[in-house]
N, C-alpha and C positions, 0 to 999 in steps of 0.2 A: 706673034709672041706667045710663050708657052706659059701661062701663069696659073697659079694654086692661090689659094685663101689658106690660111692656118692661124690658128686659136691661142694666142699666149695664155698660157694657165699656170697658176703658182708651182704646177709639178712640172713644168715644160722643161725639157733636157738643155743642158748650159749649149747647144749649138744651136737652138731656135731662140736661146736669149741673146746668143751674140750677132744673131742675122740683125737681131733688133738692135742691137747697138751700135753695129755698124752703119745699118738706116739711120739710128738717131745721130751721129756723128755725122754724114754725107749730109745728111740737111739741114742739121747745123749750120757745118760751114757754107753750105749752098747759098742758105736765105740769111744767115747773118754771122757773117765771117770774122766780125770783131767779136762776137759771143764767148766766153767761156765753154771750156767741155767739160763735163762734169765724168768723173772717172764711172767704169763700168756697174758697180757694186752698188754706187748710189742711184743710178740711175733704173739696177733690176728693182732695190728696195724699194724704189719711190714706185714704179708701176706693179709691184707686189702687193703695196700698201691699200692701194684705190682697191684691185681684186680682193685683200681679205675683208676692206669694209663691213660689219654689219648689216647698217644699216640701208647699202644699197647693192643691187644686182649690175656689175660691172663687166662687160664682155670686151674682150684687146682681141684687132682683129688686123692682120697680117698679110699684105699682095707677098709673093714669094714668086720673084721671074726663075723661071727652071730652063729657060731659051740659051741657058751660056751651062760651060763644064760647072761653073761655082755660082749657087744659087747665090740670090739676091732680093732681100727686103725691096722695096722701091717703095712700100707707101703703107699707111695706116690707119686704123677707126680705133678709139674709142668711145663705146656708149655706158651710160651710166645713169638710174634709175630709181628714186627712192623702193625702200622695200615699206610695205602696210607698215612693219613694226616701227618705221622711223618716226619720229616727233615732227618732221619736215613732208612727212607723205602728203598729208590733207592739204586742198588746197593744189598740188602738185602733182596728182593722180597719174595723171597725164602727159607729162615731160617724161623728156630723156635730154640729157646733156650731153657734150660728147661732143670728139675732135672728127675728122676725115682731112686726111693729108702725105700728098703724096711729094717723089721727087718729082722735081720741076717737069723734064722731060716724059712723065707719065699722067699728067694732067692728058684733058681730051683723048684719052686710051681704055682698053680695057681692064686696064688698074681701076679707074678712078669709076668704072662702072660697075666694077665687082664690086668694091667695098659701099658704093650705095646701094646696092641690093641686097649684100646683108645687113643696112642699118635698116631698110625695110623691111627686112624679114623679122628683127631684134624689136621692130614696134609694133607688127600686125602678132607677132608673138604674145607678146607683154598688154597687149592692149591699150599700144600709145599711141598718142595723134600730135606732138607735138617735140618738135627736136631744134634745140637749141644748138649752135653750131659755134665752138670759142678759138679763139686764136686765129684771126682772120688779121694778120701783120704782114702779111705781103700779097705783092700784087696777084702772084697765080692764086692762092686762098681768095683776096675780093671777088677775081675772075666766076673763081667755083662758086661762091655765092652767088653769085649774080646770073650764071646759067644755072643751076639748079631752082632760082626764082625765090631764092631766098631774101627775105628783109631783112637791111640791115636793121637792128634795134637798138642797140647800145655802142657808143663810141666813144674813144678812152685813147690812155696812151702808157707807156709804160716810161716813166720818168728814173733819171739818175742825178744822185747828190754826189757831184767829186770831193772828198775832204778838205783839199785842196783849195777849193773855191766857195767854203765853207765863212761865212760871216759869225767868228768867234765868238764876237763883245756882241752881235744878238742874241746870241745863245743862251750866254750869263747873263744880261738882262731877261730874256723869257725865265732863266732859271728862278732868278731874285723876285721876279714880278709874282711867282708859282710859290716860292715860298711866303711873301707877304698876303697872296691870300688864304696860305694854306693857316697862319696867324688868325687871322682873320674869321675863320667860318669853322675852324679845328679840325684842316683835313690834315691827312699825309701821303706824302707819298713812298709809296715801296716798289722793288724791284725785286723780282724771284725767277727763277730756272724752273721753276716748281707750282703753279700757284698751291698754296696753300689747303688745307681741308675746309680750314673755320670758314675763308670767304669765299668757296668756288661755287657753292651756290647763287650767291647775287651776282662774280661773274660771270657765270652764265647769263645771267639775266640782263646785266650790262650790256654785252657778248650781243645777243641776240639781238637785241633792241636797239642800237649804234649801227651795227652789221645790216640790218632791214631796213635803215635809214638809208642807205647809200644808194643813189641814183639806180634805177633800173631802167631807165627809159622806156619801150618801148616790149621787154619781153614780157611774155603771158605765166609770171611767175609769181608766186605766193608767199608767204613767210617760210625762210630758213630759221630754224630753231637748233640751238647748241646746249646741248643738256650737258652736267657734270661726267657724267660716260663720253663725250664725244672730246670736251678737252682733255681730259685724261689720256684718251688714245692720240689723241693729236701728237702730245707731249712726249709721249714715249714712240710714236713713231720718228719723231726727228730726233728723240735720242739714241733710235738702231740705228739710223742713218749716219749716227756719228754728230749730230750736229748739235746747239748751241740754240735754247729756243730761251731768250730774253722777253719778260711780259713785266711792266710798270705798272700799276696803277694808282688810283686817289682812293686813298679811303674815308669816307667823313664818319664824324664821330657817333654817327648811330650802325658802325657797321658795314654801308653802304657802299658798294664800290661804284664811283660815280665817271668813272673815266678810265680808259684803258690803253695801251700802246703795244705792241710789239715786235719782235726785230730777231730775225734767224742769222748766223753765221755756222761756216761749217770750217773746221781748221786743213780740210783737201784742197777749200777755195778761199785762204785767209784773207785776201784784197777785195772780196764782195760780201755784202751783208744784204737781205732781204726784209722789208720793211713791209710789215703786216697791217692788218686791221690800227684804225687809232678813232677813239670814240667816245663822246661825251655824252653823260643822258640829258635831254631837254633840263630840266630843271637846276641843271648847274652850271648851263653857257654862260657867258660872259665873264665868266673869273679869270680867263687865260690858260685853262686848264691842258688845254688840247696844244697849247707851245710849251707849257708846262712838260709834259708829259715827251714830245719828242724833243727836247733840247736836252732833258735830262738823260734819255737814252743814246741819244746821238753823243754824248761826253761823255758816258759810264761806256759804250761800247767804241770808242775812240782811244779812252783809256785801258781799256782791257786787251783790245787787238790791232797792237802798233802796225802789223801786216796791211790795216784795209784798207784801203782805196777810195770805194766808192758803195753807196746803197743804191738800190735798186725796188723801185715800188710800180704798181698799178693804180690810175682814179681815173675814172670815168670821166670825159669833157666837161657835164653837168656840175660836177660835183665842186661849187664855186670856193666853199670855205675852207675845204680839206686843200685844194688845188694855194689857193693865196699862202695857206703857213707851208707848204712844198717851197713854192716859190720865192718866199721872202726867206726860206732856210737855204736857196741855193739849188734848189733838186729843176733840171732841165728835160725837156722833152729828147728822148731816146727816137722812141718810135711809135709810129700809131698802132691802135690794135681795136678789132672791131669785133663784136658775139651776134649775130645773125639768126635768125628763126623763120621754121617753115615745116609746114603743118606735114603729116602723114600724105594726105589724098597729093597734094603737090608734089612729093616724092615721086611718087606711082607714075604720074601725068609727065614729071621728068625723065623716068623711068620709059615709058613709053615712046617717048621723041627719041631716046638713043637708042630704039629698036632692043631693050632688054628681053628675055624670054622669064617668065614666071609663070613657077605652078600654080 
């Protein structure tokens, strides 16, 4: 097999971003054939968006078979890196996060050895010892984890709510129960496209502190931090995209944003909606807040996009309380999905068993 490595870069010519989407389309359908495709445009923007990051050093790395007349993607790496300047560096010095995944039939090949020798090279570079490995949702991914000797650490599932099969009259009760204690303590709730200027500061801070709450099981991770610069870009990134970024929150009456929700739709894909972050700060559990919060989006965004179908979220197995308002709202187990970890010198030692050559 004749193969090349090449570099997707924000300047990369529109025929090495269509080798890429052609890839991302073949194994789509390969490893989950009832998925949606997501059109070309969104799919450059969304891998454009990680590369312009700030705040992190993001390398897209590309097997390219040149063994037929018409080249061919067959597999891929993403790694990705805080930069010193990021709020989330400390603490996380040392990671790299990042995908390796190839088509099915180039597992156990020299595909799947090149692209771990440039994630080795992307860590002895940067001076990291630790890579996090995400989307481990099908069996050839577990396989690769598991010969590369990577731990599983985290184990999760990616859940779907059919509207469908949607329990109405709990909804309006979570609603009424959110508005009697919003009565009650003198919160409110709002919905925006936009969060606001006056309170992106405490969400942030909400943000951050809900978000580091969520189960990590078992990875050598540290506090992620989301500063007012980081949702801002968020926000206007799903707005190049074309898309639809829906954020709820509570406000109580000193200011405070004490709960938060989220839920992307894009009008390419009007029958699926993405279901973000949802998070209460300790101090204001037990009100209801957090059914509060997705019953009122799950209806405002029901009503806004007669199109949709179904939502589509991530929670980690652990995550018992977020998982029970999932399930008492109707949202079912899709598929599993596993994040793996596995140090630098392990790499190498892998590296070595499949007879790799390094400088």
């Amino acid at each position: 097999m004749n193969i090349r490595l090449a570099s997707l870069l924000l300047d990369s010519d529109l025929e090495q971003w269509k080798l890429f989407y052609d890839y991302y389309v073949e194994k789509t359908k390969e490893a989950f054939p009832d998925d949606d495709l997501l059109p070309f445009e969104i799919v450059k923007q969304s891998y454009s968006s990680q590369l312009r990051d700030p705040e992190k050093i993001t390398e897209i790395w590309l097997v390219i078979d040149s063994s037929q007349e018409i080249e061919r993607c067959v597999g891929c790496a993403t790694l990705s890196t805080f930069r010193k300047e990021s709020p989330s560096y400390k603490g996380n010095e040392k990671l790299v996060i990042g995908t390796i995944d190839l088509l099915s039939n180039h597992f156990k090949t020299p595909s799947e050895n090149a692209l771990v020798k440039k994630t080795i090279e992307f860590m002895e570079t940067l001076g990291k010892e630790i890579l996090v490995l995400i989307g481990g949702s099908t069996r050839d991914s577990k396989d690769f984890f598991r010969r590369l000797g990577a731990k599983i650490a985290l184990s999760g599932a990616e859940n779907r709510l059919y509207l469908d099969n949607v329990d109405w009259k709990l909804v309006e009760e979570w609603i009424q129960n959110g508005e009697q204690a919003a009565i009650q303590y003198g919160s409110v709730l709002k919905v925006f496209t936009r969060v606001p200027d006056e309170v992106i500061e405490t969400f942030a801070e909400t943000y951050t502190e809900t978000y580091n709450e969520q189960p990590m099981g078992e990875l050598d991770v540290s506090t992620f931090k989301f500063g007012p610069e980081q949702i801002r870009r968020n926000e206007e990134e799903i707005s190049q995209l074309g898309g639809i970024k829906y954020t709820a929150i509570i406000l109580e009456k000193d200011g405070m944003v004490s709960g938060l929700t989220e839920l992307i739709v894009h009008p390419d894909i009007p029958f699926k909606a993405y279901q973000g972050l949802t998070g209460v700060r300790k101090q204001f559990r037990g009100r209801g807040y957090g059914k509060w919060l997705k019953a009122f989006l799950l209806r405002k965004t029901k009503q806004s996009h007669p199109k949709l179908k179904y939502i589509t979220t991530g929670n980690a197995s652990t995550n018992a309380p977020m998982m029970s308002i999932n399930q008492r709202l109707g949202f079912k187990r899709y598929r599993e999905s596993h994040e793996a970890q596995i140090t630098l010198q392990s790499l190498r030692d892998f590296a070595k068993l499949s007879n790799m050559e390094f400088q």
